[in-house]
LUMSELUM-8697 format. One record per residue (C-alpha): residue in one letter; x, y, z. Coordinates in nm, 3 decimals. Example, Ala and Ser with C-alpha at 12.3 -4.5 7.8 and 13.67 -1.06 7.14 Angstrom:
<pts>
(A (1.230 -0.450 0.780)),
(S (1.367 -0.106 0.714)),
</pts>
This chain:
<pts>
(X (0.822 -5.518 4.653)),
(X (0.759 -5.661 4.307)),
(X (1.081 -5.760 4.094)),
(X (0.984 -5.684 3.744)),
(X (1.331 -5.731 3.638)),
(X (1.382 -6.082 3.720)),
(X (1.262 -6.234 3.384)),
(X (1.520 -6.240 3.099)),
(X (1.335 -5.958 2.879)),
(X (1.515 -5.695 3.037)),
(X (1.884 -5.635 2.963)),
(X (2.148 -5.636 3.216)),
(X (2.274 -5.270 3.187)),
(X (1.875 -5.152 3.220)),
(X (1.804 -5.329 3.530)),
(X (1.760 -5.135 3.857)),
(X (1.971 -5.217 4.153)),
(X (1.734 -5.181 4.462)),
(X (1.876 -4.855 4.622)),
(X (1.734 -4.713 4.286)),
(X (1.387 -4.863 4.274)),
(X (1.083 -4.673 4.386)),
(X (0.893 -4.869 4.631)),
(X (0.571 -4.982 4.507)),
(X (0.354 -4.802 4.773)),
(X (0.548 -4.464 4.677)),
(X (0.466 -4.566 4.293)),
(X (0.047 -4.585 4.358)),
(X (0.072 -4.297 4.552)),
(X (0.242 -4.112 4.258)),
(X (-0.006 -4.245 4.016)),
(X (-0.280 -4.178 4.230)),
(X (-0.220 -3.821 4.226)),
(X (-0.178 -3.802 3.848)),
(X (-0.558 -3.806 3.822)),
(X (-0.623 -3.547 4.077)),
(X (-0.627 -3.178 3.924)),
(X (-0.298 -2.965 4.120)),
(X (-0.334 -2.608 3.948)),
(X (-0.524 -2.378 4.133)),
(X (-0.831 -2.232 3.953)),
(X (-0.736 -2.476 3.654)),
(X (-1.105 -2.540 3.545)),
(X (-1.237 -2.140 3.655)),
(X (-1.251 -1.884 3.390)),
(X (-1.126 -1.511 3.424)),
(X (-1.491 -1.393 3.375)),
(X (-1.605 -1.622 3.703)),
(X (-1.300 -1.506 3.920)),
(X (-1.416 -1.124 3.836)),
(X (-1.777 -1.185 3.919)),
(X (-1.675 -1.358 4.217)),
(X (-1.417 -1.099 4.330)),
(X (-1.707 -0.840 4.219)),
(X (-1.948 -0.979 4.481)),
(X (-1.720 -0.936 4.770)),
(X (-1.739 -0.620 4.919)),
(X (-1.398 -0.592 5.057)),
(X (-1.245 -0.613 4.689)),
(X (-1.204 -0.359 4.457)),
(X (-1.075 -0.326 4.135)),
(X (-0.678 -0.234 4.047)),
(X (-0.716 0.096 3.891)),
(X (-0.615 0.031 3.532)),
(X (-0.476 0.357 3.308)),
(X (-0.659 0.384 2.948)),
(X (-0.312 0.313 2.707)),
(X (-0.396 0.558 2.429)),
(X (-0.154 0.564 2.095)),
(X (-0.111 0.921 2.151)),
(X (0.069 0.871 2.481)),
(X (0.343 0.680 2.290)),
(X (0.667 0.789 2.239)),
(X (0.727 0.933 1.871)),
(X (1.004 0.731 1.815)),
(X (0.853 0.463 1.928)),
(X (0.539 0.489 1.707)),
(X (0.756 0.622 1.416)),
(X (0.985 0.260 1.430)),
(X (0.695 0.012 1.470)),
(X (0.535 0.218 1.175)),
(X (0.858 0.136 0.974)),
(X (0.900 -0.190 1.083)),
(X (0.559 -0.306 1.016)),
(X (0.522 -0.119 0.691)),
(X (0.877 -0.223 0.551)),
(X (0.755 -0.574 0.594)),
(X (0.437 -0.514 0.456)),
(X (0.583 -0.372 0.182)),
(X (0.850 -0.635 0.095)),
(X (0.531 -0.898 0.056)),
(X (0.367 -0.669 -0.185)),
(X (0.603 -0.553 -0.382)),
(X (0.778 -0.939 -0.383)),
(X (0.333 -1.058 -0.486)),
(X (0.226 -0.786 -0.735)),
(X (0.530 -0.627 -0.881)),
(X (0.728 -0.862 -1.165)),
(X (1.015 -0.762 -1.217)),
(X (1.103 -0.665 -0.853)),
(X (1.337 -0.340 -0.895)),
(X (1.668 -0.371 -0.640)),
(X (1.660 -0.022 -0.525)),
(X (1.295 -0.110 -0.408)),
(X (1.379 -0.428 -0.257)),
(X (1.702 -0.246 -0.102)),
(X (1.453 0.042 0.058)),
(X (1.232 -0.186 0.166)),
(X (1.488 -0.382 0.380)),
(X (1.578 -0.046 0.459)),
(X (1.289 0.095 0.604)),
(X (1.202 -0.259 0.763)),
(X (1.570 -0.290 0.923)),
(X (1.573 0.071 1.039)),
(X (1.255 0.055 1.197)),
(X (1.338 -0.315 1.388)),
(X (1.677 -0.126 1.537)),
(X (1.492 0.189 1.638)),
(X (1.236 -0.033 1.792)),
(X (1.511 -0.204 1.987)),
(X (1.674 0.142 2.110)),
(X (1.323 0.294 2.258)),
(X (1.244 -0.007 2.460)),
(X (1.271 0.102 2.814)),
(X (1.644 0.136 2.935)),
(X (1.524 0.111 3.332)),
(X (1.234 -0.014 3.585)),
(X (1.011 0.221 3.731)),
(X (1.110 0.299 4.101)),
(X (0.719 0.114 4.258)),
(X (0.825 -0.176 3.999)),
(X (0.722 -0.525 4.200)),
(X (0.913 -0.750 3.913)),
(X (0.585 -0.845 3.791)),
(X (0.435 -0.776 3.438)),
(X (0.197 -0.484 3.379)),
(X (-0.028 -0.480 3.098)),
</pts>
């Protein structure tokens, strides 16, 4: 094993004691591997995985459900609507209205705040009973 840390340029309290070194062999190997791609499917798009997954014959698809606006909760659409459009409104009025009127800067927090909470309060309170822990998009 080299010892890199018997010149003077390193300091005392930075030096290694040689329980803690890493044994040179170990080191290369560790280096080695740095080159050497580990992910899975790192360099493969999406689009070749489906047309490979398509060719197989023993694969088929997950069946995917069409999400459609009007299958939204109300509430749910009504508080994204505000939150959005509060928010949207704040940068117009605050761009192409001089002088800014408080009551329309106060509504427009309003609307904006209103809509963030009742966002909050229609997320889902449980998991659905075949829920695997996974995401779903």
């Amino acid at each position: 094993m080299k010892n890199s840390d018997s010149d003077d340029a390193v300091p005392e309290w930075e030096r290694l004691s040689e329980d803690e070194r890493v044994r040179d062999e170990d080191w290369d190997a560790i280096v080695a591997d740095f080159g050497r791609s580990t992910a899975y499917n790192s360099e493969v798009s999406a689009e070749e995985v489906t047309e490979y997954l398509e060719q197989r014959e023993d694969w088929e698809g997950p069946v995917v459900d069409k999400v459609d606006l009007r299958d939204a909760q109300p509430a749910r659409v009504v508080s994204l609507v505000a939150l959005v459009g509060g928010i949207l409104a704040i940068i117009v009025v605050a761009l192409f209205v001089r002088p800014v009127p408080l009551w329309g800067t106060v509504a427009c927090v309003a609307v904006a705040a209103g809509g963030g909470v009742g966002a909050i309060f229609t997320l889902p309170k449980d998991r659905r009973a075949d829920d695997d822990g996974g995401a779903q998009v």
